[in-house]
TORFIGU-154803 format. One record per residue (C-alpha): x, y, z; residue number from 1. Coordinates in steps of 0.001 Angstrom, whole numbers, plus 500000, padded with zeros to 6 digits. Layout:
// TORFIGU-154803
VODREN      X      Y      Z drenpa
VODREN      X      Y      Z    NUM
...
***
This chain:
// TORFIGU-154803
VODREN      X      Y      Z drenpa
VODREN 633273 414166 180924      1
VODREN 636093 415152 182463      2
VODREN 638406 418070 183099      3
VODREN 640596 417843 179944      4
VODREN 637790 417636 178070      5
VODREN 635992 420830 178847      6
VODREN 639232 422423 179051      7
VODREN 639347 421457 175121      8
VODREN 636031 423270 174560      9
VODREN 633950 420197 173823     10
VODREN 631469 421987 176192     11
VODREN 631992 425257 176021     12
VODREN 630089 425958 172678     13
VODREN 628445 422862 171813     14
VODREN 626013 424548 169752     15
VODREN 627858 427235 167942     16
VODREN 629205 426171 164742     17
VODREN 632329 428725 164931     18
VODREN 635251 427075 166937     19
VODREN 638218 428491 167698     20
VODREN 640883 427239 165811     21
VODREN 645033 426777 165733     22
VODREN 646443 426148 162489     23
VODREN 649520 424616 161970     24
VODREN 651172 424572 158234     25
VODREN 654578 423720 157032     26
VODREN 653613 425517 153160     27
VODREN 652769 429450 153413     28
VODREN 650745 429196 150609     29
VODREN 648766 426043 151149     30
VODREN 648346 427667 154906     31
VODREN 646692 430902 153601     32
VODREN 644270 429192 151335     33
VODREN 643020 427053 154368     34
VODREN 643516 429938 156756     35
VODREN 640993 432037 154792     36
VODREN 638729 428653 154416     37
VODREN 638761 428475 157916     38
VODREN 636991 431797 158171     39
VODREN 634778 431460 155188     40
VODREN 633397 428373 157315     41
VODREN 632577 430260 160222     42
VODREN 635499 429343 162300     43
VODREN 637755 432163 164321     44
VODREN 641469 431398 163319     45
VODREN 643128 432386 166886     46
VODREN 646406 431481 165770     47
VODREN 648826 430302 163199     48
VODREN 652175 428567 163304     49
VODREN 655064 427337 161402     50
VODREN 655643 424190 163245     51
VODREN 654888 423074 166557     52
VODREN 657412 424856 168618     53
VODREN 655129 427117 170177     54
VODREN 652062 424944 170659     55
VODREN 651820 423907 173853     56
VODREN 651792 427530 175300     57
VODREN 649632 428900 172603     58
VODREN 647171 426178 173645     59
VODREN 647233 427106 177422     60
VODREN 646750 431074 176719     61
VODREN 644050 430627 173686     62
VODREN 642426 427564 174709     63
VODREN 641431 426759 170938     64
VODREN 638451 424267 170307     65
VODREN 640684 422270 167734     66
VODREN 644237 422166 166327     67
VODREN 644097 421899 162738     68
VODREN 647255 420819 161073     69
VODREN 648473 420786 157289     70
VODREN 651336 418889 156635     71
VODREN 653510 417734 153281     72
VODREN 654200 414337 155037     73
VODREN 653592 413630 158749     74
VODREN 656583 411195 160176     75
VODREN 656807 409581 163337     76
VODREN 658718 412195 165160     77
VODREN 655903 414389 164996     78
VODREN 653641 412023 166219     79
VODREN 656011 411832 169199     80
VODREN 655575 415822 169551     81
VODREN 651597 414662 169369     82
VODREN 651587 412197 171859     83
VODREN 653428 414141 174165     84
VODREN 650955 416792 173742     85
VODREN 647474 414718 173684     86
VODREN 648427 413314 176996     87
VODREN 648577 417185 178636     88
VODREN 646286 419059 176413     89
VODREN 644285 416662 174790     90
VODREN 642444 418480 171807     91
VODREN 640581 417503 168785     92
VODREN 643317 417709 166194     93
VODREN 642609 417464 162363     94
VODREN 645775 416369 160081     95
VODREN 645762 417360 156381     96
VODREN 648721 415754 154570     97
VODREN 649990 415810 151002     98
VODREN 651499 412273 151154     99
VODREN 650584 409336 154477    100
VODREN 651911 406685 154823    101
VODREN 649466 403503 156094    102
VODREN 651432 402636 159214    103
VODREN 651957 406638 160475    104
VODREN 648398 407378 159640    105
VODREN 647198 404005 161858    106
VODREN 649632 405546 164624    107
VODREN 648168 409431 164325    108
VODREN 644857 407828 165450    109
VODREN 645846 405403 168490    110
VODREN 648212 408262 169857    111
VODREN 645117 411045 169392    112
VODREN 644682 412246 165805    113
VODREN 640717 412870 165229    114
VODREN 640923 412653 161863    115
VODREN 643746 412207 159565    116
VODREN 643042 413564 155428    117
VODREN 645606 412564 152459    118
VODREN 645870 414526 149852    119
VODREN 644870 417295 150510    120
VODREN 641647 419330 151342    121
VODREN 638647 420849 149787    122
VODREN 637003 424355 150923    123
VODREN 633606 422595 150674    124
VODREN 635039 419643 152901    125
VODREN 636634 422043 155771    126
VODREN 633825 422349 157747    127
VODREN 632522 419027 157600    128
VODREN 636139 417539 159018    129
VODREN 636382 420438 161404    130
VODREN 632730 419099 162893    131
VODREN 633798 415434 162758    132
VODREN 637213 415876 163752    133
VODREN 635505 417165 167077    134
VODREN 632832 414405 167328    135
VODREN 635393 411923 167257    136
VODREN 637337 413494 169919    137
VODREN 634234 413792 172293    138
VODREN 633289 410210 172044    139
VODREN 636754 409029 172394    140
VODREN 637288 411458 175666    141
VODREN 633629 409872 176964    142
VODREN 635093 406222 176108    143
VODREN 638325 406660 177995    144
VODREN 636343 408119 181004    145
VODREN 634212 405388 180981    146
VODREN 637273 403214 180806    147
VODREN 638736 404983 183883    148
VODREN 635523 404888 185385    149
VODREN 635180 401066 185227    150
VODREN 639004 400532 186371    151
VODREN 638634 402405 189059    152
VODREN 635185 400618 189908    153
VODREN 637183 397531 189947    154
VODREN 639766 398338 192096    155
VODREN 637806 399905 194824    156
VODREN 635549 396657 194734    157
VODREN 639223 394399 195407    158
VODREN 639934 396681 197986    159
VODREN 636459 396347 200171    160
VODREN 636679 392736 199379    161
VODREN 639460 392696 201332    162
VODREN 638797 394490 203752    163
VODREN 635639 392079 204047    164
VODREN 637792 389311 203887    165
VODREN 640026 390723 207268    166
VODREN 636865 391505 209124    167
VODREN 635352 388271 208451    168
VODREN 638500 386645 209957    169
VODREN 638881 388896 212455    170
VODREN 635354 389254 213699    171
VODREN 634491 385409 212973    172
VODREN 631608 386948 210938    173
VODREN 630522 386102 207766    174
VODREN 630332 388401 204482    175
VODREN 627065 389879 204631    176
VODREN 627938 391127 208260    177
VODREN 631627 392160 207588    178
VODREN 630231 394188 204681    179
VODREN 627522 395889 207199    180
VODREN 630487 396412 209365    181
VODREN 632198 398260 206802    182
VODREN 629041 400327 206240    183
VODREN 628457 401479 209435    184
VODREN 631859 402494 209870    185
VODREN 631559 404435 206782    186
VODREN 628254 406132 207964    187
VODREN 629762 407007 211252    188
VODREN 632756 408494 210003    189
VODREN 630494 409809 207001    190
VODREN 633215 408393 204810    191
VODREN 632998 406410 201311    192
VODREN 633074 402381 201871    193
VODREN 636225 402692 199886    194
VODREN 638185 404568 202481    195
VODREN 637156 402846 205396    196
VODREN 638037 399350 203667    197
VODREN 641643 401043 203310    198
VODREN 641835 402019 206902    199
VODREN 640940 398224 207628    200
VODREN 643345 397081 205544    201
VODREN 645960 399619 206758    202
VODREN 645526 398847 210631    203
VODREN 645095 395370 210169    204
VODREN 648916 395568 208252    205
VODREN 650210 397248 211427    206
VODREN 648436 394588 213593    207
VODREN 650125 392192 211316    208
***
């Protein structure tokens, strides 16, 4: 997993069912009612806030475990404030809302939304959705590393076949031996494959 995610807490209590939590609320009232669910549930209410104005450094001094929001009706330029904020700070994030509409709710969940709830929220619900609203987030932080993972795979692969490809011309060797060349290099210089293939490629563009 990587740094974001551990940052978000995913990690850090994996156990413990309290979480720290952020609540956002538009309503007072409606925010109280799910403030003191919150609690009832187990969960440690770190902060509160009317609006999102102040989220982004609340997040970096509090580090909560999972932003949960209660809205009347979400619209799309909040969802730019969350994407904005998912790509820095990614963070489970659970979205209660009075009213959704279809196509809003479908783009809460591509841009980062764990879970998105219409109409409303129960107190014997909370901490179910709390504990899913994480879930979701972990496996969708382990898909996009593995995602990452495998582009990256890819294009270090192009790049050593490359670099094979130069030595091969270069040497008059074929690819089995321009790969052991690249291999011993890398041993010698007690560098990865990867780098040595880019040093290939680099000298062999000033060589031209």
């Amino acid at each position: 997993m990587n740094g974001k995610a551990r940052e978000a807490g995913i990690k850090r209590n994996p156990d413990n069912a309290q979480r720290r939590v952020i609540l956002i609320y538009e309503a007072p009232a409606r925010a109280q009612v799910l403030e003191s669910t919150l609690r009832a549930s187990g969960h440690q209410v770190v902060a509160t806030l009317c609006g999102m104005r102040e989220l982004a450094e609340r997040i970096d001094a509090l580090q909560p475990d999972i932003i949960v929001m209660d809205m009347e009706q979400p619209d799309l330029d909040l969802l730019d404030e969350l994407r904005a904020l998912t790509q820095d700070r990614p963070r489970p994030i659970l979205l209660f809302a009075q009213h959704g509409d279809e196509h809003v709710i479908r783009q809460a969940i591509r841009i980062g939304v764990s879970s998105f709830v219409v109409d409303g929220w129960s107190s014997t619900r909370v901490k179910a959705l709390v504990d899913v609203a994480i879930a979701r987030f972990a496996e969708n932080q382990a898909l996009r590393e593995a995602l990452d993972e495998a582009k990256t795979t890819l294009a270090e692969r192009k790049v050593v076949e490359r670099a094979k490809g130069i030595l091969m011309l270069r040497r008059k060797c074929d690819e089995q031996q321009a790969y052991g060349l690249l291999r011993k290099m890398a041993m010698d210089r007690n560098e990865k494959i990867v780098k040595v293939a880019h040093s290939v490629i680099g000298a062999a563009e000033l060589l031209g």
